[in-house]
N, C-alpha and C positions, 0 to 999 in steps of 0.2 A: 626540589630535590626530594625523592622518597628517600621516608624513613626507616628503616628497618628495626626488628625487633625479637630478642633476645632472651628467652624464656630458662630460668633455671632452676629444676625444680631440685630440692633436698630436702627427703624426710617432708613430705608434707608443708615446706617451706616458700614460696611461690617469692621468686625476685625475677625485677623487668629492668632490663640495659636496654639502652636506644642508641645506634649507628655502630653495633660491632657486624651485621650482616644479619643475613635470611637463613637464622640457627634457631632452633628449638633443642632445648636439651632435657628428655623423660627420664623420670626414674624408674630401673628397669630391674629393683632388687639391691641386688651387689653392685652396678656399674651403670654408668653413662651412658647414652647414646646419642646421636648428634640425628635429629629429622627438620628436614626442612618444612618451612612453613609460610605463607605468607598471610598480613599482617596490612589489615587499614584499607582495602577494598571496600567499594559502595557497595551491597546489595544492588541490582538493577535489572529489569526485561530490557534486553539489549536487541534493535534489530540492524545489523552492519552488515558486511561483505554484497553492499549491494549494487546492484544490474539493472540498468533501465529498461527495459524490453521495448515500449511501445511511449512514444512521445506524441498525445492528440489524437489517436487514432481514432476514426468516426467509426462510433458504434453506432448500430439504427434501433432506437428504441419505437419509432411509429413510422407505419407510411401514412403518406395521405391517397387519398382518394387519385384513381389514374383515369386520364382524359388522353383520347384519341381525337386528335385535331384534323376531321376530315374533308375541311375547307378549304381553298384556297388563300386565307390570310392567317397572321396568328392570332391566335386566341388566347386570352389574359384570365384566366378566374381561380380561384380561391383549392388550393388542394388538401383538400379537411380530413378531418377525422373525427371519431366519437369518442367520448370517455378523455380520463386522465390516466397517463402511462409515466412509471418511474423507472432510472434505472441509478443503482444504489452499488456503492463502496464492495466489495467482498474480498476473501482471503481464502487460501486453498486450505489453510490449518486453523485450530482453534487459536486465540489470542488471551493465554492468561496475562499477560499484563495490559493487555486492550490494547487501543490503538496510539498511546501516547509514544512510544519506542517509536514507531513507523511514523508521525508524524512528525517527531522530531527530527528525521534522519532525511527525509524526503521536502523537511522547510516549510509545508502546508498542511492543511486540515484533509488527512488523506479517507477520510471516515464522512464521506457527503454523497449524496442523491441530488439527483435533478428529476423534474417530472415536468411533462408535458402537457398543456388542456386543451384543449376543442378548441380556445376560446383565442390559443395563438397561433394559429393557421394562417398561413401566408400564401399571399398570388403567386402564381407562378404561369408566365408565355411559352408560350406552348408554339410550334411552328405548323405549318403545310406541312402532312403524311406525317408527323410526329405522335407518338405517346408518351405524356409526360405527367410526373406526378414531384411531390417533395418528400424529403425521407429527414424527419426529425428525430436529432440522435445529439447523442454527448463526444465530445471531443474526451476520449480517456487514455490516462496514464497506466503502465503496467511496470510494475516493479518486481526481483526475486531477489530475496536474501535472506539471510541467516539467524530469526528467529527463536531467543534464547534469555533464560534466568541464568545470570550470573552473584554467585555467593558472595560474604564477603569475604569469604577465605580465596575466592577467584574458581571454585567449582563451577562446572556448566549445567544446568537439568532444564528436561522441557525443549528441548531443543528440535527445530521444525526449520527446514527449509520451502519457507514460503514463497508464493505469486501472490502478488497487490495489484486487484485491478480496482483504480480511484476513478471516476468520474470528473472533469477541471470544467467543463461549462457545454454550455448548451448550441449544440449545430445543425443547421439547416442545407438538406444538399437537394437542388431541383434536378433531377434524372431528367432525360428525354431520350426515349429510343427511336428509330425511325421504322416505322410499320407499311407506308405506302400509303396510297389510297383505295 
């Protein structure tokens, strides 16, 4: 049960009642007046009203190398690439309270990178007249919602309707298109 809370001020006199309702009472001079108030709110960065947009969707962070199989059999080898390539958490607004709101609300660590190296480069069979390569990419999550500082009087500020795009893990998709011979 909330408690509610009861302020009356007289001449400078400050008295607190608890469970007569959500009354503030100022001294206004000569007389009384009655303003509502609320009373016992957490301060917090809040991110709620939220939308899942995209659940795993393959991003392509790298190709590998493309092979034209212009043989009569398939062919098996290695579809590479140079360098290390990441692809990292981002937000369409600033995050004053960072990202502990958003990951709270979405159950995982929505604030992660994945990066790819040279070094994990997989086969991929290739057919007769095909050209085929691997496209190394993250499986990501996309979230919108409603981005905000709440007082603890229960005021709003700061307030940003966001896009979350998280990254959740690391995917490998072999392409083959058919070219002929």
């Amino acid at each position: 049960m909330k408690k509610l809370l009861v302020v009356l001020t007289v001449t400078g006199l400050l008295l607190t009642f608890s469970g007569f309702g959500q009354v503030a009472f100022a001294d206004t001079g000569s007389s009384l007046s009655l303003q509502p108030q609320r009373v016992g709110t957490v301060a917090a960065w809040i991110f709620d009203q939220v939308t899942k947009k995209e659940n795993g969707t393959f991003i392509d962070v790298v190709n590998g190398d493309r092979y034209w199989n212009t043989t009569k059999d398939n062919i098996s080898l290695t579809s590479s690439f140079t360098g290390s390539h990441t692809n990292g958490s981002s937000v369409s607004a600033s995050l004053g309270g960072g990202w502990g709101p958003i990951n709270a609300t979405v159950g995982y660590n929505a604030n992660s990178s994945y990066t790819w190296s040279y070094t994990e480069a997989v086969h991929i069979t290739i057919r007769p007249g095909y050209m085929g390569w691997n496209e190394y990419g993250v499986g990501r999550d996309e979230w919108y919602g409603h981005y905000y500082y709440r007082d603890q009087y229960g005021n709003e500020s700061s307030s940003h309707w966001i896009y979350v795009y998280s990254p959740r893990y690391k995917l490998i998709k072999a392409t083959t298109q058919y070219r002929g011979y």
